[in-house]
N, C-alpha and C positions, 0 to 999 in steps of 0.2 A: 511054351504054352502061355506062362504069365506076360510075356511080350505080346503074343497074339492079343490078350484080353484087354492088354492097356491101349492095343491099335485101337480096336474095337469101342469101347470108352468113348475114346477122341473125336473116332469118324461118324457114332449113331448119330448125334445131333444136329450133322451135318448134310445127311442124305436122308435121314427118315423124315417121314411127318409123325413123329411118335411126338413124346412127352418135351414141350417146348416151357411151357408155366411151371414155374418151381413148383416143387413137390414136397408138400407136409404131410408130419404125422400128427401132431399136434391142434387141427387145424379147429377142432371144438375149445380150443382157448383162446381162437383168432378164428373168431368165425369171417368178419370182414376182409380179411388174404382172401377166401375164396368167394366172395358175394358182395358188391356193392348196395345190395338194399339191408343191408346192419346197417351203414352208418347212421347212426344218431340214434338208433333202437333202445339202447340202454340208457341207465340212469344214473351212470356215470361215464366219462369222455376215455377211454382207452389205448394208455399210448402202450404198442408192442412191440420187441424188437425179437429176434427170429434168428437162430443159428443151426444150420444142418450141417452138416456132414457127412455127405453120402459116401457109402462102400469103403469105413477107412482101411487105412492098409495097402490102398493101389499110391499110397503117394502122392504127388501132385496133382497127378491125372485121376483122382478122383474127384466129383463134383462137391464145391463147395457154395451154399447159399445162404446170403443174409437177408434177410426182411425187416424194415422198419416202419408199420404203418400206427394212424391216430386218425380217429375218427369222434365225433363229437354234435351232441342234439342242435338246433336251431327253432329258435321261435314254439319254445317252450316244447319242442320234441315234437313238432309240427316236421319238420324237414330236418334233413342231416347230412352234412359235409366232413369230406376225409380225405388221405392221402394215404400212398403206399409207396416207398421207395424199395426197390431190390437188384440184387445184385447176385448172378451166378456163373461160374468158372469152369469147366472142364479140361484140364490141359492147357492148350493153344484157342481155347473157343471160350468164349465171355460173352455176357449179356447184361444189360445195363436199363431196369425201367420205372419209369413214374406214369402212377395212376389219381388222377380227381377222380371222386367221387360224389355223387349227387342221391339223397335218395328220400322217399316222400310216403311219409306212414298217416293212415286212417285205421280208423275206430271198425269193425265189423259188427260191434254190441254194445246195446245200452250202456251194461255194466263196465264196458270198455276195456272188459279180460280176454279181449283176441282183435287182432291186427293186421292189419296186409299193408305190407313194406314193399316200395316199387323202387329199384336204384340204377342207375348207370352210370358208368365210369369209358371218361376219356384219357388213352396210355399211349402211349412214345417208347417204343423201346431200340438200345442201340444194340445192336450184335456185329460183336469183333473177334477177327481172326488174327492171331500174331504167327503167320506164317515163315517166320524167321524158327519157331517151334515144330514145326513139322518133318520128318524126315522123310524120305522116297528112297526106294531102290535106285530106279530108275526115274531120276526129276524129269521133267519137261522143262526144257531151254526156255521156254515162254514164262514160266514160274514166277511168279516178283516174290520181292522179299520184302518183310519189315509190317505194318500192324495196318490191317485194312478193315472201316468197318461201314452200317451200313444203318440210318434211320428208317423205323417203320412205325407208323403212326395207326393206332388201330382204337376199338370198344368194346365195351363188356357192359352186359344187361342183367339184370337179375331180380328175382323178385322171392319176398318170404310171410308165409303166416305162421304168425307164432301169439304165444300166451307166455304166462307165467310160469307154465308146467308142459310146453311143447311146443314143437316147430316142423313146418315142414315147409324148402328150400330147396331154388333150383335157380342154376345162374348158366351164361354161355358167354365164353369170352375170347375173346381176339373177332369180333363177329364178320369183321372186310376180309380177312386172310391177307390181307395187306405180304406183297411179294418183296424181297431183298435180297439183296446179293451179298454171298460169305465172303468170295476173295474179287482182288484187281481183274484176275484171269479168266479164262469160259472152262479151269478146270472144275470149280464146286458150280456154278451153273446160277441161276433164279433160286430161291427158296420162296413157298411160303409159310406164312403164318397161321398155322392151322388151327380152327373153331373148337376148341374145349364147353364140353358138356357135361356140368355138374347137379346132382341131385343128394340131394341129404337130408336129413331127419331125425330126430330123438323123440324123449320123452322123460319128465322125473318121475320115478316112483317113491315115494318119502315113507322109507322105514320108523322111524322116531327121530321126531322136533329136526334137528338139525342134518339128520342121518338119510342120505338119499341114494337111492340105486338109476345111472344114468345108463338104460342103451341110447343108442345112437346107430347112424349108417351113411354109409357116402359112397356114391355111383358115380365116377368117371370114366369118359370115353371122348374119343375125338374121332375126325372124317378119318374115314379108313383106316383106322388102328384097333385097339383092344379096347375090353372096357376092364376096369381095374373096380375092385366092389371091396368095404372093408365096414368088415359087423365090430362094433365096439361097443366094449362096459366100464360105465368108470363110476367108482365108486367112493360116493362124498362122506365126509366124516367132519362135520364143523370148518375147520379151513385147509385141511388134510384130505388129499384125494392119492387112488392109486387104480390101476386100469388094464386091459388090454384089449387088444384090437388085431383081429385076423385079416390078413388082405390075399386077395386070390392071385396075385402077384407071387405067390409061397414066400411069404415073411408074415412074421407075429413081433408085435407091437410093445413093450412093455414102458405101462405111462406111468409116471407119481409126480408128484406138486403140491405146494401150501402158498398160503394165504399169508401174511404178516402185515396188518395193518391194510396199506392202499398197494402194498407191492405186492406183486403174483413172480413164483416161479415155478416150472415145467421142466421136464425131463425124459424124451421118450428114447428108447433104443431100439431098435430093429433088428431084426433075428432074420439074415437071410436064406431062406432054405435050398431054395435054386442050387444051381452049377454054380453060381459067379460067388457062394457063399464057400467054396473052396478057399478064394483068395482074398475075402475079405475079415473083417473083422465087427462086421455091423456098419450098424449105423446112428449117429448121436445126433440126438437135435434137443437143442436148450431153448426155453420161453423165457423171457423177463419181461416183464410187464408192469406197469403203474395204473393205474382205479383213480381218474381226477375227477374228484365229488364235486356235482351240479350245486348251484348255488343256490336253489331250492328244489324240494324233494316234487316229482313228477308221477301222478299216478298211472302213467298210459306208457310207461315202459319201463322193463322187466331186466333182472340181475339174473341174466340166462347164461 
């Protein structure tokens, strides 16, 4: 049975139109991974790097994903520019991609305590099969061997209002579906690159001075797949947070993280309740992050 699951593993990515964009649980400490209208929002420059570890316990064949992205204000928090590098593995199957991001915030009020952020980002990404990794009962003689992979050039839009005490966000990415091919052979066939549709939102409610209660929520779905919905609380404590989050995927969340200075770290674990949480052991995903302070203090964007 646990061989069936590791097939399984290997080959979703490969014939579904399911889940193609790495996938965070953390994604309220990097809000920018999933929205190119953050960049430059804040009022300090954001550099994140990103470590998940999905389903461990399957071994190699479980997915592994890194993220490293920074983003950073322009012309006094007028516009904003950033990048995203990522990287993820499943078995025999990897994927390889960089995103520019472009993004351009206005004033909605006098006071200049609410914003609408418009951004979009242009990405490249490579998907490689090391078909040398594969086993068949029964190969087909036509089969090649050895590591095949495949450019697809694609965008993401996104736009966000937000304040100092809220936000509400909604981005769509891969927008062309931009098509690629997995192997040399017509055994895996065309793939495309299917349109993710994101939606999110929170709110602070500030118990005492430094002491704040954060929900949040985030709605994903893509063309002809599921949507994945995940209610989350995390709760602030001077530079000390700790949180959870339900996702209707049947896994629960548990977050914590502190502040030290201009350094951020993050910690979430995932509890998977599913069938597939027979064979695994969760799931880890570490945040580190650096806060590089603007070189003068900006009043029209927010330490959200």
């Amino acid at each position: 049975m646990k061989k069936i699951l590791y097939i399984f593993v290997l080959i979703l990515p490969l014939f579904s139109s399911g889940q193609q964009l790495p996938l965070y649980s953390q994604y309220m400490l990097n809000d920018f991974a999933i929205n190119p209208a953050v960049a430059g929002s804040k009022s300090f420059s954001p550099l994140r790097l990103n470590v998940r570890n999905q389903w461990a316990g399957l071994g190699a064949s479980a997915p592994l994903t890194n993220t490293l992205s920074f983003h950073a204000p322009v012309r006094d928090g007028e516009f904003g520019l950033g990048g995203t590098v990522f990287q993820e593995k499943t078995g025999p199957y990897s994927q390889f991609g960089l995103m520019f991001s472009y993004a351009y915030h206005t004033k909605l009020s006098r006071n200049n305590s609410t914003r609408l952020s418009l951004g979009a980002s242009a990405m490249i990404t490579q998907h490689s099969l090391n078909q040398d990794e594969l086993e068949f009962k029964n190969p087909d003689p036509g089969f090649e061997s050895g590591v095949v992979s495949s450019l697809a050039p694609d965008a993401s839009f996104g736009l966000m209002l937000h304040s100092s005490t809220y936000y509400v966000a909604g981005a769509v990415h891969q927008l062309f579906e931009t098509t690629f091919r997995e192997a040399s052979s017509n055994i895996f066939g065309d793939n495309d690159q299917v349109r993710h549709y994101i939606l999110n939102g929170g709110f602070k409610y500030f118990i005492y001075n430094d002491v704040f209660l954060e929900p949040s929520f985030f709605i994903k779905t893509i063309e002809g797949g599921p949507v994945q919905a995940d209610v989350n609380a995390r709760l602030v404590i001077d530079k000390f947070w700790t949180g959870v989050s339900l996702r209707t995927s049947k896994s629960v969340v548990a977050l914590i993280g502190l502040e030290i200075g201009k350094l951020q770290l993050g910690y979430g674990f995932d509890l998977t309740l599913s069938s597939i949480g027979s064979y695994t052991s969760g799931s880890h995903e570490i945040s580190l992050g650096f806060n590089i302070p603007q070189m003068r203090n900006r009043r029209h964007t927010y330490y959200w």
